[in-house]
MIMAR-310946 format. One record per residue (C-alpha): x, y, z. Coordinates in Angstrom, 2 decimals. Layout:
N
[site [X Y Z]]
...
//
This chain:
295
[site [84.37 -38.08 152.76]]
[site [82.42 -37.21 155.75]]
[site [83.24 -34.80 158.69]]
[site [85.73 -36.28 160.71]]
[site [87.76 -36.29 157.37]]
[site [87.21 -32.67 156.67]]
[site [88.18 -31.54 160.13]]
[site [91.63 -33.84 159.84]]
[site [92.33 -31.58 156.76]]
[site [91.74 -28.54 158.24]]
[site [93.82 -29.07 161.09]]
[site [96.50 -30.85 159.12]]
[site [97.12 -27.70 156.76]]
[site [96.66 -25.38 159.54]]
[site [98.94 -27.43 162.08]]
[site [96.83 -25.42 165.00]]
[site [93.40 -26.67 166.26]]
[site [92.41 -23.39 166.75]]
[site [93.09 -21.80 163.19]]
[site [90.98 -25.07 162.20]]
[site [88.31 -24.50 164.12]]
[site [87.70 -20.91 163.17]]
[site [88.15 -21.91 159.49]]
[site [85.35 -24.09 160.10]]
[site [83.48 -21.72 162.22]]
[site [83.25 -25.02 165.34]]
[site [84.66 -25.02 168.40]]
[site [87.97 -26.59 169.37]]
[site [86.71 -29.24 171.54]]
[site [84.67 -30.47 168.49]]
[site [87.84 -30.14 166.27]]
[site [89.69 -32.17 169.15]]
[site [86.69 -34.57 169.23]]
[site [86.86 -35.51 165.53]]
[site [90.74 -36.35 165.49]]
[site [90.38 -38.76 168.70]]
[site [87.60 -40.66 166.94]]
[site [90.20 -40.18 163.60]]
[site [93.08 -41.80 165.57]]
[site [90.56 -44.22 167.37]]
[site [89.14 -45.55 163.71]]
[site [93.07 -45.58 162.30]]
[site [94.50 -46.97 165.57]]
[site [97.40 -44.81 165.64]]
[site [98.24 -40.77 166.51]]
[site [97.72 -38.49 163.51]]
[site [99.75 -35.89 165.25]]
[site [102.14 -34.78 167.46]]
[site [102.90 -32.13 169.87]]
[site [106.53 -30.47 170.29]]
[site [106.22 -27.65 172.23]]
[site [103.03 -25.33 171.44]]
[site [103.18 -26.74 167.88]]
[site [101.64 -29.89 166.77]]
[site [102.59 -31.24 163.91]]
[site [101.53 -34.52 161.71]]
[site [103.32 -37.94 162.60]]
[site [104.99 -39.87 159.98]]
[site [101.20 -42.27 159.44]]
[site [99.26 -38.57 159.29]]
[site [100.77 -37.74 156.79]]
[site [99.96 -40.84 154.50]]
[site [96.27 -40.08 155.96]]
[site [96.53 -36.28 154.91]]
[site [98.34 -37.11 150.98]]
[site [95.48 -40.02 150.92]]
[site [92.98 -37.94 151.75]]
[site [93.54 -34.74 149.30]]
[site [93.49 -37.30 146.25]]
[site [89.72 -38.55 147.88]]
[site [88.84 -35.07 147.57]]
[site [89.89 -33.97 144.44]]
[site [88.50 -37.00 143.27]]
[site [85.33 -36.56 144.53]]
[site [85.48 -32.71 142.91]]
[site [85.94 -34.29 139.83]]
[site [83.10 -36.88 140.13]]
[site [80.80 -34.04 141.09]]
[site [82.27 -31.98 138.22]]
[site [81.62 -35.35 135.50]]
[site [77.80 -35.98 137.05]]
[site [77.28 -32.24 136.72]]
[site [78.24 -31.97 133.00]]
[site [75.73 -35.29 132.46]]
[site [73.09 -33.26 133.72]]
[site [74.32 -30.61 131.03]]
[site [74.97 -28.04 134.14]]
[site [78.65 -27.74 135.06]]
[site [78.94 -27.20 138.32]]
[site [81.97 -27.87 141.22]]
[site [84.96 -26.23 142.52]]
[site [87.89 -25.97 140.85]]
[site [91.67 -24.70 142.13]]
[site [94.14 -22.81 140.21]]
[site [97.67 -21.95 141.07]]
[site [99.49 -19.21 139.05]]
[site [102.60 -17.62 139.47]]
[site [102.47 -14.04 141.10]]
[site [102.89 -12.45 136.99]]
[site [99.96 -14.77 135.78]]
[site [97.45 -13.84 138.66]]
[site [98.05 -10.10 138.68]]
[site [97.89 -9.59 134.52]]
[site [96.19 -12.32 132.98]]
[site [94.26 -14.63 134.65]]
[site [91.70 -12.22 136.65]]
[site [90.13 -11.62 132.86]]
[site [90.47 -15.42 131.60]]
[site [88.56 -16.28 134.97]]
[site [85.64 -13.62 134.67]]
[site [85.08 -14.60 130.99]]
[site [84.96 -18.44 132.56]]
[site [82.60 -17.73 135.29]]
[site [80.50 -15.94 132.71]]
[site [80.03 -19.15 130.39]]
[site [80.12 -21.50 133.23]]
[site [78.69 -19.47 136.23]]
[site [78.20 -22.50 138.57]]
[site [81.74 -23.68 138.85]]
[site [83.53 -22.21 142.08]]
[site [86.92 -21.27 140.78]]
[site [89.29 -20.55 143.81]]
[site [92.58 -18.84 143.44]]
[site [95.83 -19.48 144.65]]
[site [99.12 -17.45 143.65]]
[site [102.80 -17.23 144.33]]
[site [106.09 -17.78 142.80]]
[site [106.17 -20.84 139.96]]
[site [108.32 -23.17 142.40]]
[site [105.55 -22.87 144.78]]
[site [102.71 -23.38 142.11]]
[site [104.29 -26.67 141.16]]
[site [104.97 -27.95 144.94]]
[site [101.23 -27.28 145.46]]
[site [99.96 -29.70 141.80]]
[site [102.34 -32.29 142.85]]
[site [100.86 -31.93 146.46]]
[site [96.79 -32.20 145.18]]
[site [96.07 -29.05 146.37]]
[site [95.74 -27.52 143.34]]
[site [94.19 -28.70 139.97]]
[site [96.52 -26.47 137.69]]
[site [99.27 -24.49 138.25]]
[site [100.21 -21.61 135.49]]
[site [103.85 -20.66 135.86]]
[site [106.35 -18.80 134.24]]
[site [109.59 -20.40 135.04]]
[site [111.58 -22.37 132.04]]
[site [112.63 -25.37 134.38]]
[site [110.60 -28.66 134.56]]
[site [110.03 -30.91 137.55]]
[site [109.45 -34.46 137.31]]
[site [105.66 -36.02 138.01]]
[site [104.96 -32.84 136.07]]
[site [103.72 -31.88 132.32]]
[site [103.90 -28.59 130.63]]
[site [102.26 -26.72 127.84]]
[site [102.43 -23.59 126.50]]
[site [99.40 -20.81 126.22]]
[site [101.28 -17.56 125.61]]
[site [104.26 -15.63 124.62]]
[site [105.97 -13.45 127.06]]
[site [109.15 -11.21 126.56]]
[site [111.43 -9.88 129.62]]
[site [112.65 -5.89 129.86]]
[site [114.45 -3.76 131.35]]
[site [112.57 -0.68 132.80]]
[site [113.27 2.48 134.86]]
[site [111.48 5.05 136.46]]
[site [110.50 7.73 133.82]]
[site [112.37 10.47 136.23]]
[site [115.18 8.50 136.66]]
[site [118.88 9.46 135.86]]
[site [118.86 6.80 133.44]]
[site [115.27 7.13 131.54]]
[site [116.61 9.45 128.47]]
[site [118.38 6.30 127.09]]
[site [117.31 4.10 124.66]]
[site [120.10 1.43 124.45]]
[site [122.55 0.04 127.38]]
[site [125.31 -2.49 126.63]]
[site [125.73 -5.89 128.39]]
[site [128.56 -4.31 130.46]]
[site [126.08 -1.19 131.58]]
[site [123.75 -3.81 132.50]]
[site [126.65 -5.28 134.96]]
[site [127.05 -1.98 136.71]]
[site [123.86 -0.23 136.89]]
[site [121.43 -0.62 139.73]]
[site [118.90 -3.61 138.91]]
[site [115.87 -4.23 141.36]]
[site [114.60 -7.77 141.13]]
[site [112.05 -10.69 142.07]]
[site [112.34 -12.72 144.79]]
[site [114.04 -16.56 145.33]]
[site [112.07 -18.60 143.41]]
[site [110.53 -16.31 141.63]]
[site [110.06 -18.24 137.46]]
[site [111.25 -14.52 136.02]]
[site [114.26 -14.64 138.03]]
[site [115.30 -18.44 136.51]]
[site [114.44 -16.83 133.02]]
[site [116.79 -14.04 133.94]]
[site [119.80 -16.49 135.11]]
[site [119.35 -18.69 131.96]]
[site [119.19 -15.82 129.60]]
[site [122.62 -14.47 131.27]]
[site [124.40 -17.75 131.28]]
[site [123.45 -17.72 127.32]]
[site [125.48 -14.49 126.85]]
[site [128.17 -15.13 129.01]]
[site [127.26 -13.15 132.00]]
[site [127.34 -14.42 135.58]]
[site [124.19 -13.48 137.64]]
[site [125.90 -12.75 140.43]]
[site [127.83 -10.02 138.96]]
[site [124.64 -7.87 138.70]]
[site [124.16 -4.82 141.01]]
[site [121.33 -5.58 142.25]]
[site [120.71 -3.71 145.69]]
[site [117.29 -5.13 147.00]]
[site [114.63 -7.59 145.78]]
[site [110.79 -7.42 146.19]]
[site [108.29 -9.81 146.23]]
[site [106.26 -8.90 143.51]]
[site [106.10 -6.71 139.97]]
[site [103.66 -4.26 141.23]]
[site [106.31 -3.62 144.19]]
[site [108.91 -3.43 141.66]]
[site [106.88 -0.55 139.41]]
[site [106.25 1.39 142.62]]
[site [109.72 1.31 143.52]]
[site [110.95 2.43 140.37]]
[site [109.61 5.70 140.62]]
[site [111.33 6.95 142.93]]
[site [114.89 4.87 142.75]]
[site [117.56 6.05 139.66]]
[site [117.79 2.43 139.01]]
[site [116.70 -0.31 136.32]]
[site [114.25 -3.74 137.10]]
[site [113.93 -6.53 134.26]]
[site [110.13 -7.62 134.61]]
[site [107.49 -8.98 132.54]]
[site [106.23 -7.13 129.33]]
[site [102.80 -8.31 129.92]]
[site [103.12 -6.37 133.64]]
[site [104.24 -2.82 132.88]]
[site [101.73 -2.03 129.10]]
[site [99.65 0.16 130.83]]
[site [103.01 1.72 132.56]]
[site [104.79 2.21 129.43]]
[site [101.87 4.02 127.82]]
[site [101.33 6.90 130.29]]
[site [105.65 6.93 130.10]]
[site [105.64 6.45 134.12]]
[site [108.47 3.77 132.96]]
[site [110.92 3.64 130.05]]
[site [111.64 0.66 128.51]]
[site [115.68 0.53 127.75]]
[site [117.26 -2.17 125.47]]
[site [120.15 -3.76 126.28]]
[site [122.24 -4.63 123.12]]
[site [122.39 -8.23 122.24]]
[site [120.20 -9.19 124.43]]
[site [116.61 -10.77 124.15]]
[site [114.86 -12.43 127.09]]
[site [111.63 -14.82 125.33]]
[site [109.86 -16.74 127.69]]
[site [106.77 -18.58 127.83]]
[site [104.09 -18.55 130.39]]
[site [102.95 -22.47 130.45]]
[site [100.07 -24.63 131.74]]
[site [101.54 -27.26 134.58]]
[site [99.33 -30.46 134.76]]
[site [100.28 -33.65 136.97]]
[site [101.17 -36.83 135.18]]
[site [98.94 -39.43 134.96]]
[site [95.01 -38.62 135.50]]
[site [93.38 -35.07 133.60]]
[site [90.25 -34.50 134.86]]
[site [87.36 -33.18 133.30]]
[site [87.91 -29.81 134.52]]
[site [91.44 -29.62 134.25]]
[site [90.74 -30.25 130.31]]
[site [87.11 -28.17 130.39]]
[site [89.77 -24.87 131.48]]
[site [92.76 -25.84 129.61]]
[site [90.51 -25.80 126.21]]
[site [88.99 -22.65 127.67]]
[site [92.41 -21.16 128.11]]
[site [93.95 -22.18 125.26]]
[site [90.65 -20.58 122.91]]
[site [90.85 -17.18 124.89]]
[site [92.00 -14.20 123.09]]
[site [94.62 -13.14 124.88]]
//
């Protein structure tokens, strides 16, 4: 790829020439200069303008889906010359789901960087829906999600065992219980994730399963994230249903309480999300690493 095709990019994920330019710290009127020669070499507009937004016309956006494969596929051909040369070496992407980047993957990734210290690992979380829309879009190499759905153009594997609770503040009215039943469950305060959020499709399946509607839960506000979740809960006289793996160190030092809820059992698995077709070296070189880590 050279410039021109980098710029495109940049502007296309951006949708501002501005935010483009800054990101790659030139000024607009180069930014401007490389999508005119762009649209000159492809004969057509890339973009268009409504308003004070641009956005990408209907032939940009084959260009832009066209162009992210080119450059994950030249990543990988960097990554496969590099491990030739016995000295791995590239970038490499990772999407995880908000529960996955907070609790696990920070330690998986420094123990990676450690054995393979010239690979660029980059980052990306958010809820599991979003994880997956950003594989099947090329802009990531591997998602790690929590959710127990499947999307087509997708495969899945599992890597580790995770269990849903139900938690409350350690001064709340309701931390001096040990058991609730189903029913108490119904009428009881519950905080929760957000939309889209993979533990809040594990919760909806695991209440279908025991003939409870969703929608009958009291459930009063819901945050964007666990850690907002564990804050919240101590001060609120209210439960939350979150990730074991999220609240250990919680549960220890007895800030939060775990409560069971008779007849009631919430597995899930946290799972590797790979596209069909294609697994590139590094996609397999972390998924082996993954799969061998101690967790």
């Amino acid at each position: 790829m050279d410039y021109r095709d980098t710029v495109f990019i940049a502007v296309a994920e951006n949708l501002s020439f501005s935010k483009a330019a800054n990101d790659l710290n030139i000024s607009q009127p180069a930014v401007t200069k490389h999508i005119k020669e762009l649209e000159i070499k492809f004969n057509t507009n890339l973009f268009e303008r409504k308003g004070n937004k641009i956005f990408l016309t209907r032939k940009g956006k084959i260009v832009y889906n066209s162009y992210k494969q080119i450059e994950q596929q030249y990543r990988e051909l960097e990554f496969e010359i590099s491990q030739l040369n016995h000295d791995i070496s590239g970038d490499f992407i990772i999407g995880a789901s908000s529960t996955i980047s907070q609790y696990l993957i920070p330690k998986i990734i420094a123990s990676f960087h450690k054995r393979y210290p010239k690979v660029n690992i980059h980052l990306i979380n958010g809820n599991s829906f979003d994880m997956e829309q950003l594989l099947l879009n090329n802009k990531v190499d591997i998602a790690l999600v929590e959710n127990h759905s499947s999307q087509s153009g997708i495969r899945y594997k599992s890597f580790l065992d995770d269990e849903l609770i139900l938690v409350t503040g350690g001064n709340s009215i309701y931390s001096k219980r040990k058991t609730i039943s189903k029913n108490d469950l119904l009428q009881f305060p519950v905080v929760l994730r957000e939309k889209g959020s993979g533990t809040l499709e594990v919760i909806k399946e695991a209440l279908l399963k025991q003939n409870l509607d969703f929608e009958d839960l009291n459930v009063p506000i819901h945050l964007g994230s666990t850690e907002s979740i564990k804050n919240f809960l101590l001060d609120f006289d209210g439960l939350a249903i979150v990730s074991e793996q999220a609240v250990k160190t919680e549960l220890y030092l007895k800030t939060l309480v775990e409560i069971k809820v008779t007849g009631l059992h919430i597995p899930r698995k946290f799972r590797i999300a790979f596209k069909m077709g294609h697994k590139s070296r590094q996609v397999e070189l972390f998924e082996n690493f993954l799969l061998g880590y101690n967790l």
